[in-house]
DSSP file (Angstrom, degrees, kcal/mol; ACC not computed):
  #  RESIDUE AA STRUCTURE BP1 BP2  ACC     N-H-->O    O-->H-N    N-H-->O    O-->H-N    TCO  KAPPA ALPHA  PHI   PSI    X-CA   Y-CA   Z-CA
    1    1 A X    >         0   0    0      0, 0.0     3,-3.5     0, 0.0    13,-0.0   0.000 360.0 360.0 360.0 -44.9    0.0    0.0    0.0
    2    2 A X  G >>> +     0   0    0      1,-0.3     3,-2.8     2,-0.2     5,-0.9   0.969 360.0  73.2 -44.4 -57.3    3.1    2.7    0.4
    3    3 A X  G 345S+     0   0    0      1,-0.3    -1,-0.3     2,-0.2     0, 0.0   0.399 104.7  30.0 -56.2   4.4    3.9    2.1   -2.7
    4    4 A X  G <45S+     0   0    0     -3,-3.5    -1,-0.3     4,-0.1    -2,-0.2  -0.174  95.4  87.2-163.8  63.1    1.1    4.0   -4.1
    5    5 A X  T <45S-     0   0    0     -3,-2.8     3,-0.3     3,-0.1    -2,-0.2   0.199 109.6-103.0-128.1   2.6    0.5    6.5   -1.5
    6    6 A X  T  <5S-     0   0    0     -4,-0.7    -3,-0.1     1,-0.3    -4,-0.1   0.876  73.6 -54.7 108.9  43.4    2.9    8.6   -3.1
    7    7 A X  S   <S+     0   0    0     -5,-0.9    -1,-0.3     1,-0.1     3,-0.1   0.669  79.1 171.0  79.8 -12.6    5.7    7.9   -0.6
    8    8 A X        -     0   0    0     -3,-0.3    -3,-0.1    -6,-0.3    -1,-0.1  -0.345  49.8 -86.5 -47.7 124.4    3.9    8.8    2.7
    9    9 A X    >>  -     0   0    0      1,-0.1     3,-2.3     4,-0.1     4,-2.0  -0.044  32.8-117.7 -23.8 123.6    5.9    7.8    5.7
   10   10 A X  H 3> S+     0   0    0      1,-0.2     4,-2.0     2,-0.2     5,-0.4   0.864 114.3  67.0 -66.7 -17.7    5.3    4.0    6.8
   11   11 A X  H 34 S+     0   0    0      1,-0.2     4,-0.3     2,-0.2    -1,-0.2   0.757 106.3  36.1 -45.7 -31.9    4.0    5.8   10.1
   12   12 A X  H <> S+     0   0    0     -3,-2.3     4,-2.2     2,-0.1    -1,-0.2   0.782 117.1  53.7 -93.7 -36.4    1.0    7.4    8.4
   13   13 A X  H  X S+     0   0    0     -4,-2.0     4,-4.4     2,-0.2     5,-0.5   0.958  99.3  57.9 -59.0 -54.4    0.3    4.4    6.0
   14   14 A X  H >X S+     0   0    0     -4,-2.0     4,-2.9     1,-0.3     3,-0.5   0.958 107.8  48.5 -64.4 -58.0    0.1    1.4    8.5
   15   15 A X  H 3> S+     0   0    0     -5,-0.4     4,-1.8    -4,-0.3    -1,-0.3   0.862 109.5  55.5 -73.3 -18.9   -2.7    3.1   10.4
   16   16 A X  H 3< S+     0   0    0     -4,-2.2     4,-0.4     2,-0.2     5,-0.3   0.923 111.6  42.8 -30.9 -54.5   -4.5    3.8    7.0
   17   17 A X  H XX S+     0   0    0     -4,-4.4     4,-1.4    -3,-0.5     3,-0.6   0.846 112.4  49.9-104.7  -2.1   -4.5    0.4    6.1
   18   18 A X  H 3X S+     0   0    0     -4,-2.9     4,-0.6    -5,-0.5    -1,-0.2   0.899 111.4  54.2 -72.8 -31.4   -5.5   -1.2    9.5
   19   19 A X  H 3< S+     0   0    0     -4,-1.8    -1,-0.2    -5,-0.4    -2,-0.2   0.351 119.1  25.9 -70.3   9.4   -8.0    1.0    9.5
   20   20 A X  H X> S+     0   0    0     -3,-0.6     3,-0.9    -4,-0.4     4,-0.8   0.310  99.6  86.5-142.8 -35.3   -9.6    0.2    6.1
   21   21 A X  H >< S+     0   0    0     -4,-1.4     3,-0.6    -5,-0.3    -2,-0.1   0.854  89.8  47.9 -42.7 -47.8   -8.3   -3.4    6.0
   22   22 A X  T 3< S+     0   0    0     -4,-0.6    -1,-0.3     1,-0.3    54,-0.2   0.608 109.3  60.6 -85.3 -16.0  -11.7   -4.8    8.2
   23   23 A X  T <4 S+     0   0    0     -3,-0.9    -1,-0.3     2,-0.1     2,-0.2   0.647  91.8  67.0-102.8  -2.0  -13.9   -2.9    5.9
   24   24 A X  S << S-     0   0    0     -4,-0.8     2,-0.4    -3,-0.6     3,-0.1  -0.551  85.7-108.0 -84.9 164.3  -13.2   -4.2    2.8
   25   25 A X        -     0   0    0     -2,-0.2     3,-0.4     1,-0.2    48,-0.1  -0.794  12.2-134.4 -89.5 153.4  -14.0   -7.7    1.6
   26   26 A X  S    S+     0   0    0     46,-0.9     2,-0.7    -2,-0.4    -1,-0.2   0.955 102.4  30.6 -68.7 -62.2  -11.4  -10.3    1.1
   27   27 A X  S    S-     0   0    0     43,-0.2    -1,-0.3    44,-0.2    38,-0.0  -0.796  83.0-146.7 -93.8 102.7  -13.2  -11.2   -2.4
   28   28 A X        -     0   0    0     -2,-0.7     2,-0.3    -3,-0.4    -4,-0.0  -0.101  20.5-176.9 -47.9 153.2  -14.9   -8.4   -4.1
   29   29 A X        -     0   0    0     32,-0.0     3,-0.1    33,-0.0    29,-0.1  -0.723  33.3-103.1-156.3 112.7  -17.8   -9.3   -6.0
   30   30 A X        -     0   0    0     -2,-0.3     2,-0.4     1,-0.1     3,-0.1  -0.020  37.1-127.0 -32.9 136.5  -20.1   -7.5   -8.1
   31   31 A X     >  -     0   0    0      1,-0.1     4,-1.7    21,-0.0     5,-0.2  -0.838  10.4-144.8 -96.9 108.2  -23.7   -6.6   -6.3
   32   32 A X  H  > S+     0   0    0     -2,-0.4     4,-2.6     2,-0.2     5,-0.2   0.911  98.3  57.3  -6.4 -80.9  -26.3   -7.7   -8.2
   33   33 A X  H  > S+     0   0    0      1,-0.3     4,-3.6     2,-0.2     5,-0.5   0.959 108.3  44.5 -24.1 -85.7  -28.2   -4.9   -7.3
   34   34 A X  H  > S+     0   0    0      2,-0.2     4,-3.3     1,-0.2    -1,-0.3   0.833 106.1  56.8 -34.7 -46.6  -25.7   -2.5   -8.5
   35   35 A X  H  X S+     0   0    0     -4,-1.7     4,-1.0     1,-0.2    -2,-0.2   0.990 110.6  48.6 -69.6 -59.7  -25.0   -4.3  -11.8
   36   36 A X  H >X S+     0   0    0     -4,-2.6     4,-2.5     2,-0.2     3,-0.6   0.841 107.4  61.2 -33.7 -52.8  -29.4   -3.8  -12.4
   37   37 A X  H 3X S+     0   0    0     -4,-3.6     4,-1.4    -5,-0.2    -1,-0.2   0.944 109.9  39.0 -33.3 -61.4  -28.8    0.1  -11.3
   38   38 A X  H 3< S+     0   0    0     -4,-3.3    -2,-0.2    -5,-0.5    -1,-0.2   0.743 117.4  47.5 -82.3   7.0  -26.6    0.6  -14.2
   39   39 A X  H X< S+     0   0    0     -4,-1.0     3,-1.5    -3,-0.6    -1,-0.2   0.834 109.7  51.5 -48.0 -73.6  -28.5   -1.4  -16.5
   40   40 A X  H 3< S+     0   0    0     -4,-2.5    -2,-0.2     1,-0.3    -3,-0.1   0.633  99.1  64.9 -23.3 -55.8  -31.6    0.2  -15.6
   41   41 A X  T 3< S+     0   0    0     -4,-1.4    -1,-0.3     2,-0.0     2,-0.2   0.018  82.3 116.2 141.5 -22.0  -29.9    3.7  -16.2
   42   42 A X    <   -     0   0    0     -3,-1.5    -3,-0.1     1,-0.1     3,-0.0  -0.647  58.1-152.5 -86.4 149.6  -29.5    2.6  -20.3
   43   43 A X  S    S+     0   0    0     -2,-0.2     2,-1.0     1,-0.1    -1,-0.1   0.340  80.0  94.6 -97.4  -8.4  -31.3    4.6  -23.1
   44   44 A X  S >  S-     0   0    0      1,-0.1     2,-4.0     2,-0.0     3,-1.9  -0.667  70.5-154.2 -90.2  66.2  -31.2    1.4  -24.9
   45   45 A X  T 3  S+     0   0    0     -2,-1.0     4,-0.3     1,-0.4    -1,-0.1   0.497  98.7  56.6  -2.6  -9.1  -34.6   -1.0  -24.4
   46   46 A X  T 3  S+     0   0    0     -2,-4.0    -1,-0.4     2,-0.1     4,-0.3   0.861 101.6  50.1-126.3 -19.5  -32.5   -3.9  -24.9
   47   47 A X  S <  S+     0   0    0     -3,-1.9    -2,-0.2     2,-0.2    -5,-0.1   0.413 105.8  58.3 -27.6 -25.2  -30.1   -3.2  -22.2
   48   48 A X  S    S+     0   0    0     -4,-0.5    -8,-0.1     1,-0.1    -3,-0.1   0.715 100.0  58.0 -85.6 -29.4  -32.9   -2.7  -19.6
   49   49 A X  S    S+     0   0    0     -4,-0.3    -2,-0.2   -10,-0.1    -1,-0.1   0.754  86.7 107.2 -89.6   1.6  -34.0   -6.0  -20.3
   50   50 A X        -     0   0    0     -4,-0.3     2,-0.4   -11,-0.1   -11,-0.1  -0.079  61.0-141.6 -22.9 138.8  -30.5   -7.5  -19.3
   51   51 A X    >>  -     0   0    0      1,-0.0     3,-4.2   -12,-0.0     4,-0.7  -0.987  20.3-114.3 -98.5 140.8  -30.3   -9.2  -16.4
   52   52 A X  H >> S+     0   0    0     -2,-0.4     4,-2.8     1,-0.3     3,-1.9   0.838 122.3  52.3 -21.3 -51.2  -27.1   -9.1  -13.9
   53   53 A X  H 34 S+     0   0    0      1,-0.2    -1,-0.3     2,-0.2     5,-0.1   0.694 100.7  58.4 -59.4 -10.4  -26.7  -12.6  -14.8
   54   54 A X  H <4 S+     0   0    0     -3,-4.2    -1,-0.2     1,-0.1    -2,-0.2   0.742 120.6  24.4 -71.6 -34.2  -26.8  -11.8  -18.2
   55   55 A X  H << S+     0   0    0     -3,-1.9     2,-0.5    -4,-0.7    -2,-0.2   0.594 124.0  53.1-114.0 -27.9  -23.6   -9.2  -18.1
   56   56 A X     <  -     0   0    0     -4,-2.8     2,-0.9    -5,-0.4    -1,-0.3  -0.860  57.5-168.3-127.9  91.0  -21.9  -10.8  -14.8
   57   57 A X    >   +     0   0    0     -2,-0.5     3,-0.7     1,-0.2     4,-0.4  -0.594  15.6 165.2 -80.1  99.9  -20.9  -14.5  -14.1
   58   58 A X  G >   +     0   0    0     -2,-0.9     3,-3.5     1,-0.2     2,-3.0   0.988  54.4  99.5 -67.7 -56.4  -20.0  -14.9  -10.3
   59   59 A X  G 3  S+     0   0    0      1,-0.4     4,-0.5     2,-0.2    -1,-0.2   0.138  84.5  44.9-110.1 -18.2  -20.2  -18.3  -10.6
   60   60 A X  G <> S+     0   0    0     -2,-3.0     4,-0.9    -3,-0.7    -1,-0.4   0.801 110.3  56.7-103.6 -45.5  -16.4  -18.4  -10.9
   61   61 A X  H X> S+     0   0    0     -3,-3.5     4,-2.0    -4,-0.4     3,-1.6   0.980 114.1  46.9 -66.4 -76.1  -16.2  -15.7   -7.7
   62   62 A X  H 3> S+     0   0    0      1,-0.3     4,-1.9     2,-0.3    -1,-0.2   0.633  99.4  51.6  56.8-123.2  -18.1  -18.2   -5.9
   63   63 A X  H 3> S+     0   0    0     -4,-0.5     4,-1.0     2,-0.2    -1,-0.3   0.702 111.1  55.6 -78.6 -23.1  -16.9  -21.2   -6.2
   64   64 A X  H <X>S+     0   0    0     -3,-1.6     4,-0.7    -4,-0.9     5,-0.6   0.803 114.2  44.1 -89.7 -62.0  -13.4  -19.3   -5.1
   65   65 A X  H  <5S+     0   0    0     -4,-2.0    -2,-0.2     1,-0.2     8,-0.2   0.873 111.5  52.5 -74.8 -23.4  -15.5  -18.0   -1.6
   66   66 A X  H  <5S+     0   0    0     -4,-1.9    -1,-0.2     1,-0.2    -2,-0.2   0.907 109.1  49.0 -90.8 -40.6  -17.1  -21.5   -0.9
   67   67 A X  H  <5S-     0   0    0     -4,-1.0    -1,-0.2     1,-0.2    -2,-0.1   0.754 105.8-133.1 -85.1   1.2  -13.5  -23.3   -1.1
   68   68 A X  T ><5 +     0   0    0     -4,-0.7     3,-1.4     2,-0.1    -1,-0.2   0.763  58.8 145.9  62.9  21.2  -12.4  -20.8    1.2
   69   69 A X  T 3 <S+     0   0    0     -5,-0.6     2,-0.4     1,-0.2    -4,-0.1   0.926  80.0  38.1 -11.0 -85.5   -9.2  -20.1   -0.9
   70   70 A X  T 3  S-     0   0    0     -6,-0.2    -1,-0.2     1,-0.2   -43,-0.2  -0.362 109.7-122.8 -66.5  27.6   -9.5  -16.2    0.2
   71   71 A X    <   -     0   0    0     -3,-1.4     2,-1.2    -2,-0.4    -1,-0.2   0.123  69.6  -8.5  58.1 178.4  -10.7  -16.5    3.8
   72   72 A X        -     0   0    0      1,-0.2   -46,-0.9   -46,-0.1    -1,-0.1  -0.256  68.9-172.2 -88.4  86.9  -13.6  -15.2    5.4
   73   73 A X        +     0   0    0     -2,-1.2     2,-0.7    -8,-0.2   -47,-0.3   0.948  62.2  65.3 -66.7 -32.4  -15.1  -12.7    2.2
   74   74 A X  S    S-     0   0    0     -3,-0.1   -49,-0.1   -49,-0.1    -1,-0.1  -0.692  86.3-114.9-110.9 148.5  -17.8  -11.0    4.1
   75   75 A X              0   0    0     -2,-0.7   -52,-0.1   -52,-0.1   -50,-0.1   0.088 360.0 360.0 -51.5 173.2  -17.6   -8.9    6.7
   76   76 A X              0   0    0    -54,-0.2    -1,-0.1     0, 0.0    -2,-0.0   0.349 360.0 360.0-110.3 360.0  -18.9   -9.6   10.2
């Protein structure tokens, strides 16, 4: 993470990223939800009738959280 905070003193950095660390998830994953917002949000009629699944295969994402590769992905 120092390496692209522009050089910032490891004093300032470490409590940046402990503080940010717990709030992320260990595997991102696209939100449904979201993907349907920007969908929604198209001038195009054949883009609104998309579904997430249409545009976005977790399935990969997943199969990656279930074998527990990556630890504990959602937050508590």
């Amino acid at each position: 993470m120092q390496k692209f905070m522009a050089g910032l003193p490891i004093e300032i950095v470490n409590p940046l990223y402990n503080e940010t660390k717990d709030r992320l998830p260990t595997l991102p994953m696209p939100m449904k939800q979201a993907i349907q917002s920007a969908l929604d949000r198209e001038p195009d009629p054949k883009a609104k009738a998309l579904q997430p699944s249409d545009v976005a295969d977790i399935g990969f994402l997943q199969e990656i959280e279930k074998s527990g590769f990556c630890g504990n992905s959602t937050n508590p």
